[in-house]
N, C-alpha and C positions, 0 to 999 in steps of 0.2 A: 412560856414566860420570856421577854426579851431583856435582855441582859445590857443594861445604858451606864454607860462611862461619862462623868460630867468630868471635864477639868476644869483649872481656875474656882473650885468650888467652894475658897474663902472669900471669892470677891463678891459683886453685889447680888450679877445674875446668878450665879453659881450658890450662894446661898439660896436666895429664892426658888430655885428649883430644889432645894434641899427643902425650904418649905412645904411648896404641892406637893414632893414625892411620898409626902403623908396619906394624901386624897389618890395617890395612883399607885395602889401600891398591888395591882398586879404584874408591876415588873421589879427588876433587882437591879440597884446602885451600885455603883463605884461611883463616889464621890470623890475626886481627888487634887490636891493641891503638887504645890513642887517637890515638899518632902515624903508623899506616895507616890510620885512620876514627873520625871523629868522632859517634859514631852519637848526637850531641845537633845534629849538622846532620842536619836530613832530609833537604837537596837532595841533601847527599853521596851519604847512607845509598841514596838511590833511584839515584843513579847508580850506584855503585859494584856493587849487586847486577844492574844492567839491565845493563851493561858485562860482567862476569864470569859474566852465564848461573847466577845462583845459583837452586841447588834446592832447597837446606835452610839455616835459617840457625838455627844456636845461638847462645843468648844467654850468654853467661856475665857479662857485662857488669854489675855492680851499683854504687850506693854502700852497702858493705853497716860501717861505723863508727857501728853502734847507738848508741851514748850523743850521740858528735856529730851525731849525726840530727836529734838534739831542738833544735839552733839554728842547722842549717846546711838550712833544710827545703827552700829552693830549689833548691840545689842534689841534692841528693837527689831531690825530684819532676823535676826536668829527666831525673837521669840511671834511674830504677828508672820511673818512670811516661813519661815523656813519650817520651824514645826510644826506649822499647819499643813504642809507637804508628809511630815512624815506621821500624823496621824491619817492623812487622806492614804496613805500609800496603805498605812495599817487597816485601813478602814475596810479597802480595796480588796489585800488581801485575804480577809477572813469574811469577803462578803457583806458587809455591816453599810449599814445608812450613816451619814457623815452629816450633821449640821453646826455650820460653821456662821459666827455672831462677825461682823463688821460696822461699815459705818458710815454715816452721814459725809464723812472729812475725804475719800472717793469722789466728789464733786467739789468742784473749786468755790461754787456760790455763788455763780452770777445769773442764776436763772429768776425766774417772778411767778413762777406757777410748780404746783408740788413735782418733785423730779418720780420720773417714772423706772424704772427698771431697766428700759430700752435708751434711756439718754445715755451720751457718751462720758465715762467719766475723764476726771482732769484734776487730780489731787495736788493741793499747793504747799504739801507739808511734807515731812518723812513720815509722819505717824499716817497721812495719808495714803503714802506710795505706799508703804510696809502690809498697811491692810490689804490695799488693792493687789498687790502681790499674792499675798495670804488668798483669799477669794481665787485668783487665778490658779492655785496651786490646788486648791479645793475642786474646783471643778475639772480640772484637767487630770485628775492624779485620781481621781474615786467618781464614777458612774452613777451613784447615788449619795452627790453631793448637794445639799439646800443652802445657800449663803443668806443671811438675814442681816440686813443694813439697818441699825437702827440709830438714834442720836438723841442727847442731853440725859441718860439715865442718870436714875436716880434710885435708891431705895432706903427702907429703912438700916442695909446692914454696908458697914465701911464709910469713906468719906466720899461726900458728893456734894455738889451745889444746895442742895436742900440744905442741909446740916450746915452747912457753911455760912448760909445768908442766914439760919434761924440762928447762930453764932454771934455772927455781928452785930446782929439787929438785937439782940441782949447787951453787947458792948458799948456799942455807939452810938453818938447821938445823930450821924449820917452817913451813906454810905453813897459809893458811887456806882452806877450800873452800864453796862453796857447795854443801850437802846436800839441801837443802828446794825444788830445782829437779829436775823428772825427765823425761828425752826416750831419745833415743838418737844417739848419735855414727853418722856417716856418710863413709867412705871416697871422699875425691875420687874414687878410681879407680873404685871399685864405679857408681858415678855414672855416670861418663864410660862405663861397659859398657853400662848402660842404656837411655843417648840413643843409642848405638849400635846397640843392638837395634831401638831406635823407626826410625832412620834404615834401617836395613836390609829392619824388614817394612814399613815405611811409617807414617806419620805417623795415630792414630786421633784423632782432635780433639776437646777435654777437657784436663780438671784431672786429675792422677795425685799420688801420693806416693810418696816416695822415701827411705828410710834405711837404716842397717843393721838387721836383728832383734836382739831386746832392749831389755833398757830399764834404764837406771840414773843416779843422778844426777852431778851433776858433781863433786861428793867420790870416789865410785866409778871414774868415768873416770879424775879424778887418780888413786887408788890402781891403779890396773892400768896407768896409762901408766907410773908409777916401779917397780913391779913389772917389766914386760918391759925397761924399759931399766936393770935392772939397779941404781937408785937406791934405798939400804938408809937412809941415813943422815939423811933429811930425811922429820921427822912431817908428817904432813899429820892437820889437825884440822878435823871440820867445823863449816860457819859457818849459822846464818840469814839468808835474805836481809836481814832486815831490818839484821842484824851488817855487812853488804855493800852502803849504801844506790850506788844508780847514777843517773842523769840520766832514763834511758831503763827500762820497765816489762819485767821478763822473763816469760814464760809459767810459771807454777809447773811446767804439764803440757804436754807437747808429744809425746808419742808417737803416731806418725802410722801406720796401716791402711796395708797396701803391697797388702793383696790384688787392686784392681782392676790394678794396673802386671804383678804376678807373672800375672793369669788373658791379659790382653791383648797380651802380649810373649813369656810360658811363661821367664821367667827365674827360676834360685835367686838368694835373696839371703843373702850370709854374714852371720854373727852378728857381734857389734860386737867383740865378744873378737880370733876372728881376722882380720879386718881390723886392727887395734890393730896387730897383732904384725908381719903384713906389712908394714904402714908402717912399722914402727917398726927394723925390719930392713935397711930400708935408708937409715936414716939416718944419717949421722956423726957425731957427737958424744962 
């Protein structure tokens, strides 16, 4: 039986994976947040995984508050760069598979065709560079490290775009959207099936991408998230970024190449549409 360490395991993916560890349950959890492990102590982080026989350790762990990135940098590199080093070191140690979550914000945005694994990155943010730090520390620091790049999640657990736009679209009678941004939305859960598959055939070591298929922007996402939740009555109009200035740089383009994850694992991946609906079906509101 493999012994899997989730950290960050109040945030979205990190629950989610506490979801399917229902359906997988020939291994054994450590589910943990910051008040079971401090994964910005390294001493801890190496005991805790030497003590508990850990085989895989997911990272879910991020500071992922884009805007306040941009003046909160230390601690951000503490928590996206540094103790992803010192679970990778722990990982190392005791032998264990390391897969470590990142992100879309690794690439600046100026590409027109989905980024592949091999293009160069060029992050225009801290929350960017922090990650890509993170990633570098991951694979240089632990031999069987997997990084997985994903972007725009969302799930039914914590705060995310979904909940937000079905929020306002109750409040208001218009909202303003950013159009002139384009990715794809990515289902916590679809996510968490993923690391699972990796977990299950074994960890292959490398960079991967991860999203739903499609691609649309974030005017589009609002409009189909108030569409299935039934919200008639709140326009949604779109905006230019520039109409939307922010603290922190977004990718204009962010649609990320899944084919190396789909050839290496043999998983389908749903389209963003119904993943949307799923989430969105079991939500209360």
């Amino acid at each position: 039986m493999k012994n899997i360490l989730i950290t960050g395991a109040n945030g979205q993916l990190g629950n989610e994976m506490r979801v399917l560890s229902v359906e997988n349950q020939e291994y054994a959890y450590f589910f943990t947040d910051v008040a079971e492990l401090d994964i910005c102590d390294e001493e801890a982080v190496l005991a805790f995984v030497k003590a508990n026989n850990i085989n895989v350790i997911v990272n879910c762990a991020a500071y992922t508050a884009v805007d306040k990135a941009e003046e909160n940098i230390e601690l951000c590199t503490k928590l996206n760069a540094d103790a992803v080093g010192y679970l990778a070191k722990a990982a190392e140690a005791n032998h264990a598979e390391f897969i470590q979550i990142s992100t879309d914000y690794v690439f600046d945005g100026t590409a027109h065709i989905p980024y592949k694994e091999t293009e160069p990155t060029c992050p225009n943010s801290v929350y960017g560079s922090t990650k890509l730090a993170g990633e570098q520390n991951a694979l240089t620091l632990c031999n069987r490290s997997m990084v997985i790049r994903t972007a725009w999640l969302y799930s039914t657990f914590g705060n995310n775009f979904v909940k937000t736009m079905i929020r306002l679209g109750k409040e208001r009678e218009s909202l303003g959207v950013i159009f002139d941004q384009v990715g794809t939305p990515t289902y916590a859960r679809d996510l968490a099936r993923a690391i699972f598959a990796a977990i299950r055939q074994g960890v292959e070591p490398g960079v991967y991408h991860f999203s739903n298929e499609g691609v649309c922007s974030w005017y589009d996402f609002t409009k189909a998230i108030h569409r299935l939740a039934g919200i008639k009555d709140c326009k949604v109009n779109p905006l230019h970024t520039e109409e939307y200035p922010t603290p922190a740089k977004r990718p204009h383009y962010s649609v990320l190449d899944k084919s190396k994850i789909k050839a290496t694992y043999g998983i389908d991946i749903p389209y963003w549409i119904d993943s949307l609906q799923s989430c969105i079906s079991e939500l209360d509101f």
